[in-house]
C-alpha positions in Angstrom: 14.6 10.5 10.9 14.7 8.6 14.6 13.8 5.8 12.6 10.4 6.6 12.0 8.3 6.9 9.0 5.6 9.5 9.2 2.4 9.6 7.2 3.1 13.5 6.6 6.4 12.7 5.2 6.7 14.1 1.5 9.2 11.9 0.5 8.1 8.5 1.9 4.9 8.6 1.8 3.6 8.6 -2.0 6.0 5.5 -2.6 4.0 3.8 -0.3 0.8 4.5 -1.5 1.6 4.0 -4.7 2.9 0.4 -4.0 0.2 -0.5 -2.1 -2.7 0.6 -4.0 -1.4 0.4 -7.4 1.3 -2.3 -7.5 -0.9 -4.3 -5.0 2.7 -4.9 -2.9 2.0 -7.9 -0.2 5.0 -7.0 2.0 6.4 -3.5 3.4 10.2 -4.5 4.7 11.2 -1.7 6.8 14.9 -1.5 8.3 15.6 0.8 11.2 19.1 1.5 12.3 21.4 0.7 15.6 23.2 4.3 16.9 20.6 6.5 15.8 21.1 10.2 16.7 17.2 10.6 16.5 16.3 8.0 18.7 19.4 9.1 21.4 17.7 12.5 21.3 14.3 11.4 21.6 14.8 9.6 24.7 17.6 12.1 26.4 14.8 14.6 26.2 17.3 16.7 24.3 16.2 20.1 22.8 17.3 20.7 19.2 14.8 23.4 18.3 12.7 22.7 14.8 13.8 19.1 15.0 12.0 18.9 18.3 8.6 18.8 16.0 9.7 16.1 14.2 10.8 13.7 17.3 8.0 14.9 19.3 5.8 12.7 16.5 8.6 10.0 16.8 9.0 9.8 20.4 6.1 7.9 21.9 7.0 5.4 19.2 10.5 5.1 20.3 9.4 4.6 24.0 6.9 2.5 23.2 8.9 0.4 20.7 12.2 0.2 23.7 9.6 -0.9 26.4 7.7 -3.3 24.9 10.1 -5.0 22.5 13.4 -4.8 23.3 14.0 -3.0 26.7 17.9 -3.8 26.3 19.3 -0.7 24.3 18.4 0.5 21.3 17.1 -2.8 19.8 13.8 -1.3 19.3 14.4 0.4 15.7 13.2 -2.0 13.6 9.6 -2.6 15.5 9.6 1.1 15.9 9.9 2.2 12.1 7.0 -1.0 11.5 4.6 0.5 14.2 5.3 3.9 13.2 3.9 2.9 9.4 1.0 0.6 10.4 -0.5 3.0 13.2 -0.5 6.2 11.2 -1.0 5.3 7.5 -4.7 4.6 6.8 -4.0 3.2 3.3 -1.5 0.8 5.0 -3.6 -0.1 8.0 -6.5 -1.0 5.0 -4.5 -3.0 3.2 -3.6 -5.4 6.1 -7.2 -5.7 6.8 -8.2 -6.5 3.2 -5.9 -8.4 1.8 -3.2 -9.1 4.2 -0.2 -6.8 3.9 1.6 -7.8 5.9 4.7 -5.9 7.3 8.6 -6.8 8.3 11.2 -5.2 10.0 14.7 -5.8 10.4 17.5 -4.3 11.9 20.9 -3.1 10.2 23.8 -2.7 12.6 25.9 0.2 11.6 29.0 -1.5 13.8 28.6 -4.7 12.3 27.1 -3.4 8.7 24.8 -6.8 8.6 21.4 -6.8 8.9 19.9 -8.6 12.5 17.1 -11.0 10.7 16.4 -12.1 14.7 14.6 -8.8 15.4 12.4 -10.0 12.2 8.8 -8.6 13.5 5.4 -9.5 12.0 2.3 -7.1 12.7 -0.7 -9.8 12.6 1.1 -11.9 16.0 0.5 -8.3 17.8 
């Protein structure tokens, strides 16, 4: 949700792990979303009750993310779902320092339904 992967997330999460520990994975391509109702919310401030808990994890990611990368609209969901995974996930984060996962983003624009490889992002040039 709000294109954001959280550590916590039962779903996500032991797919990860598993592919980075066990299959030994070298890249993690993420793909965030244009017109996403999440990161709308997030940055309106709206209220929306339990989902406020979930977007109040997402939202300094999604500001961060629009400010630092692509201030111009929502162009920031693919760098936002990539920093989301490689701050919070400690068996990620290792992995890049071991051996050099490294980590990709792209963007798929619901509009056009193609994927935007110019928004391409790379962790170690951060």
């Amino acid at each position: 949700m709000a294109n954001i992967i959280q550590y916590t997330d039962i779903n996500s999460s032991p797919v990860i792990k598993y592919a980075v520990i066990h299959l030994k994975v070298k890249h993690i391509v993420l793909c965030g979303h244009t017109a996403c109702g999440g990161v709308a919310t997030s940055l309106a401030n709206s209220k929306l009750g339990l989902l406020d808990i979930y977007l109040a994890h997402a939202t300094p990611w999604i500001t961060r993310a629009e400010s630092t990368y692509y201030p111009q609209g929502f162009r920031c969901h693919a760098s936002c779902v990539v920093c989301s995974l490689s701050k919070d996930n400690s068996v990620v984060l290792d992995a890049i320092q071991e051996r050099g996962l490294k980590l990709h983003g792209v963007l798929y624009d619901i509009g056009s339904g193609g994927l935007d490889t110019e928004e391409y992002i790379n962790l170690e040039s951060e």
